[in-house]
C-alpha positions in Angstrom: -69.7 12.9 25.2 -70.1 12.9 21.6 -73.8 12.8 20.1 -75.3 9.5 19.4 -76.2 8.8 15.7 -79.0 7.1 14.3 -77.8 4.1 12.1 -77.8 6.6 8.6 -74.6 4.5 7.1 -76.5 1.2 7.4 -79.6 3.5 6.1 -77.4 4.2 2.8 -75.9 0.8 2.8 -79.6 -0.7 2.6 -80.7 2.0 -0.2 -77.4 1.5 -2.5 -78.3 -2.7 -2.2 -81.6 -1.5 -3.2 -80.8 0.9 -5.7 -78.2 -1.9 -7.1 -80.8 -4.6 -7.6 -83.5 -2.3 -8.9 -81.3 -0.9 -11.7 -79.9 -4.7 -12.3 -83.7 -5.3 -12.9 -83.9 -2.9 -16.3 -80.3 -4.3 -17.3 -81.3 -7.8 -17.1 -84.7 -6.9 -18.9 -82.2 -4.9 -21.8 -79.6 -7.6 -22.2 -82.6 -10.0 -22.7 -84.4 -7.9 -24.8 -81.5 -7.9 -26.6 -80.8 -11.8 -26.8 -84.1 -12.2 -28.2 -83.5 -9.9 -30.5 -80.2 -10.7 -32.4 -81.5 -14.6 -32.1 -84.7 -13.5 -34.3 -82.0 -12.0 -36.5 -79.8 -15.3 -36.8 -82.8 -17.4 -37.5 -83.8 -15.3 -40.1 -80.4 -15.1 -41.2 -80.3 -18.9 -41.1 -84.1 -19.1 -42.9 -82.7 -16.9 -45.6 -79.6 -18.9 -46.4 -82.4 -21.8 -46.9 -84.4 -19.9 -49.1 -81.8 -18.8 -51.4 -80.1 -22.8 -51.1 -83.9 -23.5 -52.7 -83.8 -21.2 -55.1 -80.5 -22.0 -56.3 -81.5 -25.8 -56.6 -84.9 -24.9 -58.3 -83.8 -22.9 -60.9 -80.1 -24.5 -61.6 -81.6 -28.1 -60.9 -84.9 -28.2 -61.2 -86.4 -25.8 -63.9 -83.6 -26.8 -66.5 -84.9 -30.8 -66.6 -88.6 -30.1 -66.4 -88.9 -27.2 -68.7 -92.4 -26.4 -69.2 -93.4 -30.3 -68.2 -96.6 -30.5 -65.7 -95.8 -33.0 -62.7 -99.5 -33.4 -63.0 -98.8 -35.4 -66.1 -95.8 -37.2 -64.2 -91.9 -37.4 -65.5 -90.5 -39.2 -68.4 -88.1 -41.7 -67.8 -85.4 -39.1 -69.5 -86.5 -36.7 -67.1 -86.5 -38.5 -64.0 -82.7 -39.9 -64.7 -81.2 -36.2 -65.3 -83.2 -34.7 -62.0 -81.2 -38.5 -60.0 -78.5 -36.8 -62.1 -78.4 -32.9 -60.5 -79.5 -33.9 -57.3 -77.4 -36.7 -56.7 -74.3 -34.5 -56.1 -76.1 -32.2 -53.6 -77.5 -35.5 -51.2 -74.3 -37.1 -51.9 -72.4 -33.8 -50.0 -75.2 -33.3 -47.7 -76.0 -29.6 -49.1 -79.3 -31.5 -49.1 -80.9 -33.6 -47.0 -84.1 -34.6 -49.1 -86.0 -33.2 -52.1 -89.1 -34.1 -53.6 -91.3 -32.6 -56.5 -94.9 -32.6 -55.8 -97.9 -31.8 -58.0 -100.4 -29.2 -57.2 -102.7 -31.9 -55.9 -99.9 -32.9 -53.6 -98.9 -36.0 -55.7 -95.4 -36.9 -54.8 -94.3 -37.0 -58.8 -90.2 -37.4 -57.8 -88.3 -38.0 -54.4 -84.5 -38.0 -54.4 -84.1 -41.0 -51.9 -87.6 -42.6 -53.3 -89.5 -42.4 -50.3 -92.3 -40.9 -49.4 -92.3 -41.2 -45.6 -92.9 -38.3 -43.3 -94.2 -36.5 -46.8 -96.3 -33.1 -46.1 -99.9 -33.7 -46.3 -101.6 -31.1 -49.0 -103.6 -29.8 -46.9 -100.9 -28.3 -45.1 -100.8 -24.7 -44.7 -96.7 -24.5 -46.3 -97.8 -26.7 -48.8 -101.5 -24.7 -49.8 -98.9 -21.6 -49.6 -96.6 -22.8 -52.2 -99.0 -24.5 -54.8 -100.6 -20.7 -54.8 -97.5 -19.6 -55.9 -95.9 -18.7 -52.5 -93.3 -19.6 -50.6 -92.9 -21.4 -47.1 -90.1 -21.7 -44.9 -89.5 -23.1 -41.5 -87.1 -24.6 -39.2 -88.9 -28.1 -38.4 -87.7 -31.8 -37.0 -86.9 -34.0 -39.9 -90.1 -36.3 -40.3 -87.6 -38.8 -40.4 -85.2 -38.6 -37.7 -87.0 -36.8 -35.1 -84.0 -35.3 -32.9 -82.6 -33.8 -36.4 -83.5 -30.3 -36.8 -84.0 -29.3 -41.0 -85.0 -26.0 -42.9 -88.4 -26.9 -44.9 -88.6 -25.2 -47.8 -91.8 -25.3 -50.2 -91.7 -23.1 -53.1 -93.1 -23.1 -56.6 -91.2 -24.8 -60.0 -91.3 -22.1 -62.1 -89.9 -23.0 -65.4 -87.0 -20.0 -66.7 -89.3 -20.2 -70.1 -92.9 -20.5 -69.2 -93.0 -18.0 -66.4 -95.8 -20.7 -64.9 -95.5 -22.6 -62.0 -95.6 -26.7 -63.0 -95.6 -27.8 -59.4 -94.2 -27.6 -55.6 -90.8 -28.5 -55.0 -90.5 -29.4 -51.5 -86.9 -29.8 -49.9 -85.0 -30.2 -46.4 -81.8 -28.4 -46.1 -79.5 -29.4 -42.9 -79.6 -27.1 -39.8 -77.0 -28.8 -37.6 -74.0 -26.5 -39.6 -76.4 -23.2 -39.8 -76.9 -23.4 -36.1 -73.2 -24.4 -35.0 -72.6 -20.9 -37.1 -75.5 -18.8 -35.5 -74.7 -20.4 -32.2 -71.2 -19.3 -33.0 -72.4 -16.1 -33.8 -74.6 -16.0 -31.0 -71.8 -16.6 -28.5 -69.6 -14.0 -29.6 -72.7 -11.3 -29.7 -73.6 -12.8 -26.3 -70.4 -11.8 -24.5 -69.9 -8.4 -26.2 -74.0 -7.7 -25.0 -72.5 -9.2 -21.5 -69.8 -7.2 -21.6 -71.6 -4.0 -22.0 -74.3 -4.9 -20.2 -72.2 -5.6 -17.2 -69.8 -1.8 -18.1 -73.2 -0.3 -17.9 -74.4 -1.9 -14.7 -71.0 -0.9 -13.0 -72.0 2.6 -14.1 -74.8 2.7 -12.6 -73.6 1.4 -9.3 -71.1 3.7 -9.2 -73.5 6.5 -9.4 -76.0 4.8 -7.3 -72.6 4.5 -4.4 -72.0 7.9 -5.4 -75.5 9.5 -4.9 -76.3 7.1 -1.8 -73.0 8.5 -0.2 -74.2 12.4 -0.5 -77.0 11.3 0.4 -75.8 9.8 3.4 -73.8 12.6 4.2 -76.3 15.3 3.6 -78.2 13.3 6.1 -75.7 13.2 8.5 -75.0 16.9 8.1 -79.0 17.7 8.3 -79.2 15.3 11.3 -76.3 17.0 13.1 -77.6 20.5 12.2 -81.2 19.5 13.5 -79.4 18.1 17.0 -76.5 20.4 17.8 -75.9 24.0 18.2 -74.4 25.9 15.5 -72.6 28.3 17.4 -70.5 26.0 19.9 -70.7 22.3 18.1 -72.2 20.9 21.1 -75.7 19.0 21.4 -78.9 20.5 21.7 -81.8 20.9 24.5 -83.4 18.4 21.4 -80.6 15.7 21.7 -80.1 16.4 25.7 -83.4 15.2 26.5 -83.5 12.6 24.0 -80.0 11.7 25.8 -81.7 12.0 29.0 -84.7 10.1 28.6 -82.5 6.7 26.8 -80.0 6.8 30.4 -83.2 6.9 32.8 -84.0 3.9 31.5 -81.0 2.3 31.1 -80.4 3.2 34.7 -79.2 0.4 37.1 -81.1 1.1 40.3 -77.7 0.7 42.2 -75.8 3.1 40.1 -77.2 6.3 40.2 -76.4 9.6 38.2 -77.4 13.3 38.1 -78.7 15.8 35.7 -77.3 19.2 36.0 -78.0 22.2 35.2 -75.1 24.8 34.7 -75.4 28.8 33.9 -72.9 31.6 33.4 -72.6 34.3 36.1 -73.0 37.7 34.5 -72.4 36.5 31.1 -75.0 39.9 30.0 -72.5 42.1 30.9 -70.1 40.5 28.2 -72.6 41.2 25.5 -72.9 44.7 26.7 -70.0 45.7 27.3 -67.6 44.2 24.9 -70.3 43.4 22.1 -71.8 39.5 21.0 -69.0 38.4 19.1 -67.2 38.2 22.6 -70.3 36.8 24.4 -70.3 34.3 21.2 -66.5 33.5 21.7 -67.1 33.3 25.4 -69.3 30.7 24.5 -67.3 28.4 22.2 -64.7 28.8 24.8 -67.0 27.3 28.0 -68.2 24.7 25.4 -64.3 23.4 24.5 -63.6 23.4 28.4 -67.1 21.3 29.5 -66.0 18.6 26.9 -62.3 18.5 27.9 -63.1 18.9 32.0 -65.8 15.7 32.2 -65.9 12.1 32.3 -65.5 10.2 28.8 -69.1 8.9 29.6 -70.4 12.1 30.8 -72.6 14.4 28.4 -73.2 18.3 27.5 -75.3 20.1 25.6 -76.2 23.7 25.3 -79.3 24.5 26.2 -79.9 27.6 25.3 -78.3 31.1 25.9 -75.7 31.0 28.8 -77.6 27.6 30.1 -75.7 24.2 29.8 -77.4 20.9 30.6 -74.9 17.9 31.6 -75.8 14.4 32.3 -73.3 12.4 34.8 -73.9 8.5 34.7 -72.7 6.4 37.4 -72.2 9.0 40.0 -71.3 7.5 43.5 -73.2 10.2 45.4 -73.2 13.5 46.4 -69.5 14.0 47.1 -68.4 12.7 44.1 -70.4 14.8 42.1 -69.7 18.1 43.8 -65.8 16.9 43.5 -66.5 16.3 39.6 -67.9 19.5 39.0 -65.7 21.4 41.0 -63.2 20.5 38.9 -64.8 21.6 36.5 -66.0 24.8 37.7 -62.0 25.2 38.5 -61.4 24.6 35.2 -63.7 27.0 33.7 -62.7 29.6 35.3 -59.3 30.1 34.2 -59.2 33.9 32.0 -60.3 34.1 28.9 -58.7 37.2 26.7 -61.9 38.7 24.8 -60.9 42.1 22.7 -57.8 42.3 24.3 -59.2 42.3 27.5 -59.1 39.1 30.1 -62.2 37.7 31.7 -62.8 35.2 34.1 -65.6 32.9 33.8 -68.0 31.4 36.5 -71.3 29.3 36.4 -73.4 28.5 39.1 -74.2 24.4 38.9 -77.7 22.9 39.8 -77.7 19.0 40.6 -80.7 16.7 40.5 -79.6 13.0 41.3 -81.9 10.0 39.7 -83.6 8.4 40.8 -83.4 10.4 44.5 -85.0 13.6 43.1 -87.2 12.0 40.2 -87.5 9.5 37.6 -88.5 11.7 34.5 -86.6 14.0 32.7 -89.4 17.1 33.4 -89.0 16.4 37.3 -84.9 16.3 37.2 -84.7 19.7 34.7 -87.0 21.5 36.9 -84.8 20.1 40.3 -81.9 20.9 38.7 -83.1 24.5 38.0 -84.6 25.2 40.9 -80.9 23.8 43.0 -79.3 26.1 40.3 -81.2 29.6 40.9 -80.8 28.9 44.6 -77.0 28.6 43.8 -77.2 32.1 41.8 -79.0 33.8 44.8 -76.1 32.5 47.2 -72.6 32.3 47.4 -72.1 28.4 46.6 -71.5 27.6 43.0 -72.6 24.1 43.3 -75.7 23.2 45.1 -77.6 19.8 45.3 -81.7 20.0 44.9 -83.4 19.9 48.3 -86.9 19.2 48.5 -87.6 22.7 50.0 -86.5 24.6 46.8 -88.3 26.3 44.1 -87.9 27.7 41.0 -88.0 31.1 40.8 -88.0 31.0 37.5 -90.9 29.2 37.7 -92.6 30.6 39.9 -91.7 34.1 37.8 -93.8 32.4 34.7 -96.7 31.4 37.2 -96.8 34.8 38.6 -96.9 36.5 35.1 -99.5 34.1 33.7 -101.8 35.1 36.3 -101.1 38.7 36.2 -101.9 38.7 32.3 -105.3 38.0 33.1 -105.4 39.6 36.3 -104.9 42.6 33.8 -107.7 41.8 31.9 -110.4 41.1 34.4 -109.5 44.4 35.8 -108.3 42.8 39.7 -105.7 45.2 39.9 -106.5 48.3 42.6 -104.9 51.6 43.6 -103.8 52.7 47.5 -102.4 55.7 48.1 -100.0 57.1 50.9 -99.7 60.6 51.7 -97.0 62.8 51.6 -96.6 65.0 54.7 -94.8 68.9 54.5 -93.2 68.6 57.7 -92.8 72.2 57.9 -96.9 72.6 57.1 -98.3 68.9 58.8 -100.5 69.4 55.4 -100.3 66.6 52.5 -98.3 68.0 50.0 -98.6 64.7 47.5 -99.8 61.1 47.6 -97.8 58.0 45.9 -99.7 55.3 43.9 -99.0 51.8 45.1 -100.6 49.2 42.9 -102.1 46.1 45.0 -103.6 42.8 43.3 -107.2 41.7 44.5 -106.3 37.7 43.5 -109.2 35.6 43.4 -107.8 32.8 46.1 -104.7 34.4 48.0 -106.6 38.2 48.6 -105.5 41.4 48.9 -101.5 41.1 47.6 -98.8 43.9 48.1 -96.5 44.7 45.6 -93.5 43.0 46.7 -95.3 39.2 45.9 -96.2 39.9 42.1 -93.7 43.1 40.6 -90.4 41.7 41.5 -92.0 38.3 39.1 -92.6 41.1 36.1 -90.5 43.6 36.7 -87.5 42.9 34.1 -90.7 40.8 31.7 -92.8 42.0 28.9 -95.7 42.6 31.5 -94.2 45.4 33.4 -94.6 48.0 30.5 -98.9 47.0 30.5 -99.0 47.1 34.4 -96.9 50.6 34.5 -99.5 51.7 31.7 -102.5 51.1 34.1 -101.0 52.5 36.9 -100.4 55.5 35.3 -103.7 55.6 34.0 -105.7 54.4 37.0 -103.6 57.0 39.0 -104.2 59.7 36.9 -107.7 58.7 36.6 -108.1 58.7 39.8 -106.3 62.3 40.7 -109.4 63.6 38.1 -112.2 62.8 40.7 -110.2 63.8 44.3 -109.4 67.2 42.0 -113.7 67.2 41.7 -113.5 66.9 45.1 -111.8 69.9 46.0 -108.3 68.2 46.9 -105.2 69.3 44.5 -102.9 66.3 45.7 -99.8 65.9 43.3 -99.5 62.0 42.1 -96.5 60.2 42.2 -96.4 56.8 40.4 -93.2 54.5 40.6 -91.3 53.3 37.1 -88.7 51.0 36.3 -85.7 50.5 34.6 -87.7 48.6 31.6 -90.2 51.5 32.0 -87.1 54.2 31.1 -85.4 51.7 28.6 -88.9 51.6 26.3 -88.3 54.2 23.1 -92.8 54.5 23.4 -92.5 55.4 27.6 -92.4 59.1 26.7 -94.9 59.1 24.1 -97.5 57.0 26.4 -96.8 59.3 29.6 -97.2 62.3 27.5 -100.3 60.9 25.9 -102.1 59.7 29.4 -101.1 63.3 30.7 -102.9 64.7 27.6 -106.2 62.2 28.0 -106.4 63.2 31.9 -105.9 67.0 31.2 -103.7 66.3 34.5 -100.6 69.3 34.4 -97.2 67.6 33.3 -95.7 69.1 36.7 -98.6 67.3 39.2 -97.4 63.9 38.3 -93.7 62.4 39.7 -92.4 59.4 38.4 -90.0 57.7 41.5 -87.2 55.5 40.1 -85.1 53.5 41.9 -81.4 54.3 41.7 -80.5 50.8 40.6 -83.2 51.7 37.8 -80.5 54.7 37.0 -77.6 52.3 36.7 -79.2 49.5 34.6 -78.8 51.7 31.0 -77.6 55.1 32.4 -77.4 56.5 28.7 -80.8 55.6 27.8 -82.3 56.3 31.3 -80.8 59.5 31.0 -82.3 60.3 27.4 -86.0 59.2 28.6 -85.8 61.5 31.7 -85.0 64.0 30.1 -87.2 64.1 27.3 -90.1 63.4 30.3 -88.7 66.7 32.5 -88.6 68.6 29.1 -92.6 67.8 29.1 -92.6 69.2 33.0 -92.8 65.6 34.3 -91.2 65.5 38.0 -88.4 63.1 38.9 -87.8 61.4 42.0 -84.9 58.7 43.0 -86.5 56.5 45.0 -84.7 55.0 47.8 -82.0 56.9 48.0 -78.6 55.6 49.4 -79.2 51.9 48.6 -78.4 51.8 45.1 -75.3 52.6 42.9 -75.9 56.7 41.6 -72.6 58.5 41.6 -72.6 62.5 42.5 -71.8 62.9 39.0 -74.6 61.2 37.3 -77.0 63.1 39.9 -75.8 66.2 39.3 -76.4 65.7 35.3 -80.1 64.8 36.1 -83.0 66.8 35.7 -83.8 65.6 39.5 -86.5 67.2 41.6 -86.8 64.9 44.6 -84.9 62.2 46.7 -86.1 60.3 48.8 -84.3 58.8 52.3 -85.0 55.1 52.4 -86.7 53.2 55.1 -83.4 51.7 56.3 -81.8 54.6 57.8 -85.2 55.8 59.0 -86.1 53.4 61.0 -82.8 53.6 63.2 -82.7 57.4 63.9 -84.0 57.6 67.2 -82.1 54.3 68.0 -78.8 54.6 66.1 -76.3 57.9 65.6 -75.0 56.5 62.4 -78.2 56.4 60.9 -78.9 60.2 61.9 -75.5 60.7 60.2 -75.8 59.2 57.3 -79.7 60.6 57.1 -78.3 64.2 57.7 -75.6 64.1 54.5 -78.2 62.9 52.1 -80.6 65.7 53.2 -77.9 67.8 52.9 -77.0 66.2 50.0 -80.2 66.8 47.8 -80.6 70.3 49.0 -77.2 70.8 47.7 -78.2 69.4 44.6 -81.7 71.8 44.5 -83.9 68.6 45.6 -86.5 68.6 48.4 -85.7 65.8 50.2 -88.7 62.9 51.5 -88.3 60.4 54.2 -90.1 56.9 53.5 -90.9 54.7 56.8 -91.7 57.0 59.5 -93.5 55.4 61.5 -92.6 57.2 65.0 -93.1 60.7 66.0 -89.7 60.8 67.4 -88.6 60.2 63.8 -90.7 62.9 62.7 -89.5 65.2 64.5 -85.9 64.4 64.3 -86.5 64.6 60.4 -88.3 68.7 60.6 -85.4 69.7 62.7 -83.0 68.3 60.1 -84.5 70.4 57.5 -86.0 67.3 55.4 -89.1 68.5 53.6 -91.4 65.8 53.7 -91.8 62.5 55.3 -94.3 59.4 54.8 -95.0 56.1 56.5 -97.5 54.7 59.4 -97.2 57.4 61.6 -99.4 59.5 59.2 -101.4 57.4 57.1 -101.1 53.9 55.8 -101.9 53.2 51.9 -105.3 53.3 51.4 -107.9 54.0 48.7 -108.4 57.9 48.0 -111.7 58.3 49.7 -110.0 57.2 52.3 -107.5 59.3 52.8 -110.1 61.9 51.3 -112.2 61.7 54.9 -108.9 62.3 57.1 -107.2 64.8 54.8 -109.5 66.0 52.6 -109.7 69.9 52.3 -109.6 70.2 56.1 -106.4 72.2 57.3 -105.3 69.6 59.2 -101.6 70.0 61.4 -100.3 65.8 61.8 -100.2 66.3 65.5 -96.8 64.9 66.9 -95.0 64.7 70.3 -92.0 66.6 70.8 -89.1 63.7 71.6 -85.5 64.4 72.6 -82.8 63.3 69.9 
């Protein structure tokens, strides 16, 4: 069940070989760098030792026995003997391999062995160098033995006496011994350079490990945080349908699985009652059981909210799947102690098997949904997708999208029904009831587009042109000569909204419409929602003179208590127990204590649904005020109702019937 990974540690295991062999690069490039550069300094070590070796010969050796003598004019017998003589010791321990003193015009005027072979010409660069008065040294192959390697040295014979240069001595010093010491030398700077070299390379790859591995980890950790929740650990919608998507198509054809949808019953009322740490803890809790209750191959993610998604490979069928997750519905709903206080847990399951109810991950989530919504509207907790289902939900968000616009193309229209004085037969009031004039499906009631908006964002906008429209509308049947009170219904959004009073106050104040000739009608489930805040809204309305009705009275959830703290100038007796009363006594009863009731409480008291003048009647001799429904007037545009009512002092004719 645990999230799959993308391959990060090979990822960092390819970047540190990388970053290995691009930082051996520069060290390679140093220690050869370096190489080259203590060899240049041995060779000139070795170059120097020659030059000096020359210079000792030319001016212990050389200079003594020729004196001020120009090899130009040659050597005396005398002098050629004593230079056999000084050399003679130097060839014979191989300090010197060959010497030879040369005039200026390269003459070759003495030659320690007496050859001349392999002699350099005078037009050589070394030898032009040194009969100018410089010197010229160089590591060369002896002319005479080709593999040997020699230091050539041509320098100037400056006499100690003269100052002047009286030829070019030319001499070959041995290498072989010079080199075996630089090589020597070499070796031993060689290893310590390797040494380092290699010290500072393991640096380096110990920093490179060191870096890669954070890096590798702070890609883990960013990976993780961009694919699970935060609160509860477990994947994301992100990594569920990435999950989704790799195991329908991996999906044997003979193995079939399900994606299913799972949502907490009534999880709001732990976040307002007991505060959002509790619904988080609630949370982390159902998260720990999911992962403990499924299959080791099984997945589950959170999805968002309350909403879990879970993905069950290799399901058999339908039996095994319910049996699976009733398990783990069993197992979830073992008490959980939040702030002291113990609370079960339940969750309504949607299941959407592949490839039976699709083959893409949109068609199974929206399956799933749809299965699990029909769940929450029933009493089963776990309900397979039938083909017959939809989505609320989704039909909720088509129903708003439409409405949006429905808004702004101005489709919406007003009916109105009046209210009847029973005691008069006169309207005494009419009630706004918005109806949608849709471009394909007609003329469309309340009941098919409010209940899709009512607990949305869209319900404050279409309360804000009914009141308008209504008020609006009051405004030209008041030109007409017909006072008719407005009453306009509100919901529990409506008396949540901090701005409700302001705009209500603000419409009243546009239309020049009396605070006391319009009645909001709420519902009394609209009463129980936030009672503390519905409370506070109506009675900063009723402190503006704004009527209050409870709309269909005796199906919701008001206690005596929170009626008698209301500001409440109306009930009114709903449809259900109106429809019965000159069929059923219970109904009369139960129709008798509310009117009771509300006058008790200093409320008229209207009947909705009369639709028989044997109700009618039943209701006058009751003592209920007023009464609306069919048997009067259906809902209709206010000219409408204009030409039967109008200002004609009209009595609702009705038989006398027998109750």
């Amino acid at each position: 069940m645990g999230a799959s990974r993308t391959p990060i540690a090979s990822t960092g295991s390819r970047l540190f070989v990388i970053y290995a062999i691009a930082s051996l690069v520069p060290v390679l490039l140093l220690g050869l760098a370096l190489s080259r550069g203590y060899r240049h300094e041995a060779l000139d070590r070795a170059l120097a030792q020659g030059r000096a070796q020359a210079a000792v010969i030319e001016e212990m050796a050389i200079a003594p026995v020729l004196g001020r003598h120009d090899l130009g004019e040659g050597l005396r017998k005398s002098q050629r003997q004593s230079l056999l003589d000084a050399t003679e010791l130097a060839s014979f321990s191989g300090s010197v391999v060959r010497l030879r003193l040369r005039s200026f015009t390269g003459g070759i005027v003495f030659s320690d062995d007496g050859s001349t072979a392999g002699a350099l010409p005078a037009t050589d660069v070394a030898f032009r160098t040194a009969a100018a008065g410089g010197r010229h040294i160089a590591i060369v192959r002896d002319p005479t033995a080709a593999r040997a390697r020699v230091i050539r040295v041509l320098q100037p014979i400056v006499p100690n006496a003269s100052g002047q240069s009286t030829g070019v001595l030319e001499v070959y010093l041995p290498y072989a011994a010079i080199a075996a010491k630089v090589g020597a030398q070499l070796h031993r700077t060689y290893l310590r350079i390797a040494g380092a070299l290699a010290l500072l390379y393991l640096v380096l790859a110990l920093i490179s490990w060191s870096i890669t591995r954070r890096l590798r980890r702070h890609a883990a950790e960013r990976e993780h945080q961009a694919l699970h929740d935060p609160l509860t650990g477990l994947p994301n919608r992100e990594w569920f349908r990435a999950r989704a998507e790799r195991t329908l198509r991996g999906a044997d054809p003979g193995h079939p699985g399900a994606i299913v949808l799972a949502d907490l019953d009534r999880f709001k009322e732990v976040n307002d009652t007991l505060g959002h740490h509790a619904g988080d803890e609630l949370l982390r809790v159902v998260a720990r059981r999911l992962r403990e209750a499924l299959r080791t191959d099984d997945s589950v993610a959170r999805l968002g909210g309350d909403e879990f998604g879970l993905i069950l490979p290799n399901v058999a069928g339908a039996a095994q799947a319910q049996e699976l997750l009733a398990r783990v519905r069993d197992e979830l709903s073992e008490e959980v102690v939040l702030d002291s206080l113990s609370v079960g847990i339940e969750a309504s399951f949607g299941i959407a098997f592949y490839p039976e109810h699709g083959t893409t991950v949109e068609e199974l989530l929206k399956r799933a949904d749809a299965a699990m919504y029909q769940g929450k509207r029933g009493t089963a907790g776990i309900v397979i997708y039938e083909s017959a289902e939809e989505s609320p939900a989704s039909q909720s968000l088509v129903v708003q999208g439409e409405l949006r616009h429905a808004l702004e193309r101005d489709e919406l229209v007003l009916h109105y029904q009046p209210k009847i004085a029973l005691d008069t037969g006169r309207p005494c009031g009419v009630e706004a009831l918005v109806r949608w004039q849709h471009p394909e499906r007609g003329l469309l009631a309340p009941g098919e587009f409010v209940p899709a908006v009512e607990h949305s964002g869209l319900i404050e906008p279409l309360t804000a042109w009914v009141l308008g429209r209504a008020l609006e509308d009051r405004d030209r049947w008041l030109a007409a000569g017909v006072g008719w009170p407005v009453s306009v219904n509100v919901s529990a959004r409506n008396l949540e909204s901090p701005d409700f009073t302001a705009l209500v106050t603000a419409l009243l104040a546009d239309s020049g419409t009396a605070p006391d000739e319009l009645c909001l009608e709420v519902t009394e489930t609209s009463l129980a929602a936030d009672a503390a805040v519905a409370a506070r809204t109506i009675g900063e309305l009723t402190d503006h003179g704004v009527e209050l009705s409870i709309d269909d009275f005796g199906m919701g959830y008001s206690c005596l208590s929170q009626l008698r703290s209301l500001p409440v100038g109306e009930i009114k007796l709903d449809r259900t127990f109106v429809s019965g009363l000159d069929r059923r006594a219970e109904d009369r009863s139960i129709a008798r204590s509310i009117i009771e009731l509300g006058h008790g409480l200093g409320c008229t008291v209207t009947a909705e649904g009369v639709e028989t003048a044997g109700a009618a009647d039943w209701l006058r001799a009751a003592g209920c005020d007023s009464a609306q429904g069919y048997h009067y007037a259906r809902p209709a545009p206010w000219p409408e109702l204009l030409d039967q009512f109008g200002d004609r002092a009209v009595a609702i004719a009705s038989e006398t019937t027998t109750t």
